[in-house]
VEXNU-28028 format. One record per residue (C-alpha): residue number from 1; x, y, z. Coordinates in steps of 0.02 Angstrom, whole numbers, plus 32768, in hexadecimal, padded with zeros to 4 digits. Layout:
BEGIN
   nr  east  north    up
  NUM     X      Y     Z
...
//
This chain:
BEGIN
   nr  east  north    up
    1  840F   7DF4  88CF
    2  8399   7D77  88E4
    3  8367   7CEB  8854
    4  82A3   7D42  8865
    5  82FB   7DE3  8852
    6  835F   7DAB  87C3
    7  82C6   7D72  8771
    8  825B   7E13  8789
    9  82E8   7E73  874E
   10  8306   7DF0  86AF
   11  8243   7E04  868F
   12  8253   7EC2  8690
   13  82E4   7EE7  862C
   14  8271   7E70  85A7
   15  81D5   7ED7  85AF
   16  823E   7F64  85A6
   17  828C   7F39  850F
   18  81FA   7EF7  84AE
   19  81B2   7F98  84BB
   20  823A   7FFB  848B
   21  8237   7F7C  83F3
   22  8191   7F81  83D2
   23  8189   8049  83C9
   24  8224   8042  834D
   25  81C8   7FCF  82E5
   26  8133   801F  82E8
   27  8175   80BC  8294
   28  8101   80D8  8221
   29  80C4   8190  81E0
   30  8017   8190  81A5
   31  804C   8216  8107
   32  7F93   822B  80D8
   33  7F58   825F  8187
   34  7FF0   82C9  8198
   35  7FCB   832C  8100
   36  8054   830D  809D
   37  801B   8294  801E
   38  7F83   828D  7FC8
   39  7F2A   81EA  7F72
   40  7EC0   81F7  7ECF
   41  7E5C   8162  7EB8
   42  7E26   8166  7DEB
   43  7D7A   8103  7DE2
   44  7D6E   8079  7D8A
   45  7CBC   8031  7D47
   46  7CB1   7F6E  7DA9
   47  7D28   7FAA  7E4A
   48  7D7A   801B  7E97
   49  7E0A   8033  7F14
   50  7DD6   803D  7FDA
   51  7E30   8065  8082
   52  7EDD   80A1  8015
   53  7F5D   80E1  8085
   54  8016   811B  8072
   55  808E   8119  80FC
   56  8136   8128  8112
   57  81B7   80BB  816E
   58  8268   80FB  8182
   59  82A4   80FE  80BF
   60  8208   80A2  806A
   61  815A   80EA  8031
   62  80D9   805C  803E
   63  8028   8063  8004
   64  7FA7   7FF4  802C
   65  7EDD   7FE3  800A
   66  7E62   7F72  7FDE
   67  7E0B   7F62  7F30
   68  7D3F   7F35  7F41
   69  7CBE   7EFA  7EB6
   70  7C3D   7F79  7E88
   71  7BE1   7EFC  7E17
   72  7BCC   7E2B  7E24
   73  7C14   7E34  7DA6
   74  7C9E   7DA3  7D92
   75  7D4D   7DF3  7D79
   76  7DE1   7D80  7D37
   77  7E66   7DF1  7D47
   78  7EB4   7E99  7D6F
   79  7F2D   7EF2  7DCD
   80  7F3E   7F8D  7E24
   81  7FA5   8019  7DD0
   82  8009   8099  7E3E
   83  805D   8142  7E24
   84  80C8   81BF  7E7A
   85  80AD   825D  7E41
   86  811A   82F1  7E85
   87  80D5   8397  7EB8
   88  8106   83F2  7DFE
   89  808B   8352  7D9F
   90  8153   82E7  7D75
   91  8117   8225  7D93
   92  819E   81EB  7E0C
   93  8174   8148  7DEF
   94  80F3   80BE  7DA1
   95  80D6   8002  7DF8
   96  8056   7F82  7DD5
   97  8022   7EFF  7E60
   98  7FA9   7E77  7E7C
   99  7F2D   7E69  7F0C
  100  7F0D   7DCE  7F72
  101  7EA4   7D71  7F6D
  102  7EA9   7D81  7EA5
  103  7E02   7D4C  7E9A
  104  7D8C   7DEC  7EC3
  105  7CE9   7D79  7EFE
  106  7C24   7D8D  7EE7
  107  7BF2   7D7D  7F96
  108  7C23   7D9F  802D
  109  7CBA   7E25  8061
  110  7CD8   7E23  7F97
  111  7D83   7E8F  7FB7
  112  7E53   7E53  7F94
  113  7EC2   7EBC  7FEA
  114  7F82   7EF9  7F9E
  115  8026   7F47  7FEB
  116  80AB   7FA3  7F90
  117  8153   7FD1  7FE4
  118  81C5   8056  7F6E
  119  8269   8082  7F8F
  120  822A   8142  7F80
  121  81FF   81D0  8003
  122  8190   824A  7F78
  123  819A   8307  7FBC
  124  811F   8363  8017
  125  8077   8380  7FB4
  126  809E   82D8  7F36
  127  7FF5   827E  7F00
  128  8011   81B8  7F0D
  129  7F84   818C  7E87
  130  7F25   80D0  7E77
  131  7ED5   80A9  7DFA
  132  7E73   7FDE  7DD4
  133  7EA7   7FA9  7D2A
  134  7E5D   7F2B  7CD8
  135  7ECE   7E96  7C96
  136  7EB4   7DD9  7C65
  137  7F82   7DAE  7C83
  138  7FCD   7DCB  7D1E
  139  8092   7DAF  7D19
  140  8086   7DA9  7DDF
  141  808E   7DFC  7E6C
  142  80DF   7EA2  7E2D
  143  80EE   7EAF  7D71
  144  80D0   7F4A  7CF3
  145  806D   7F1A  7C57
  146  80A4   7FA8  7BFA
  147  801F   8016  7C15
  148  7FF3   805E  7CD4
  149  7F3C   80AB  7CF0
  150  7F88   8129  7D79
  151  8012   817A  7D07
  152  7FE1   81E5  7C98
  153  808B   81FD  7C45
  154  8102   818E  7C1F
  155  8190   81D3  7C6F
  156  81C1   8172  7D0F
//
């Protein structure tokens, strides 16, 4: 075989397998669009929660959206407060999380954006509810001050 052979064929076999990685890692089921999840979004009075999404990818659920201003409000601090819930109402589980940037501004795009990834795969017909709770302490990037805005029990 010749060296421009060689190097058609090298080129190839690395398209080839950049796709096939690419398709793996792109994975992703939309659970929302598929039907099997469904998000609550509980208002809150100076934002609210935007574009939230849950997918899954292989064993982990992860939920993303965006958290806007309603008002000019200025805000100091918050989080955003998740739960599972399964089909029968049983909270599967609570998290808290912070949104980048942490600062939610006046003008301009005025929206932070925030990712969860759980370790959890809720069944068919679960409600992943987000909920903006106002807080003046934030512990960091995940934390749980005691008292979540989505759960409305306290079992976990």
């Amino acid at each position: 075989m010749g060296t421009r052979k060689k190097g058609v064929f090298t080129v190839l076999i690395l398209v080839l397998t950049g796709f096939g990685t690419f398709a793996c890692a792109s994975s992703r089921v939309n659970l929302v669009e598929s039907g099997r999840i469904t998000i609550e979004r509980l208002p809150a009075e100076q934002v609210y929660i935007s574009k939230a999404t849950v997918h899954q990818d292989g064993p982990e659920l992860i939920i993303t959206g965006r958290v806007k201003r309603r008002t000019v409000s200025a805000l100091d601090g918050g989080h955003v407060d998740i739960a599972v819930i399964h089909p029968g109402g049983k909270i599967l589980k609570k998290i808290s999380t912070s949104y980048v940037p942490r600062i939610l501004r006046r003008k301009g795009t005025r929206e932070s954006s925030f990712t969860v990834r759980l370790h959890l795969l809720p069944p068919e017909g679960s409600i992943v509810r987000v909920a903006y709770h106002q807080l003046s302490v934030s512990k960091g990037m995940e934390f749980d001050c005691g008292s979540n805005a989505a759960g409305s029990d306290g079992s976990i």
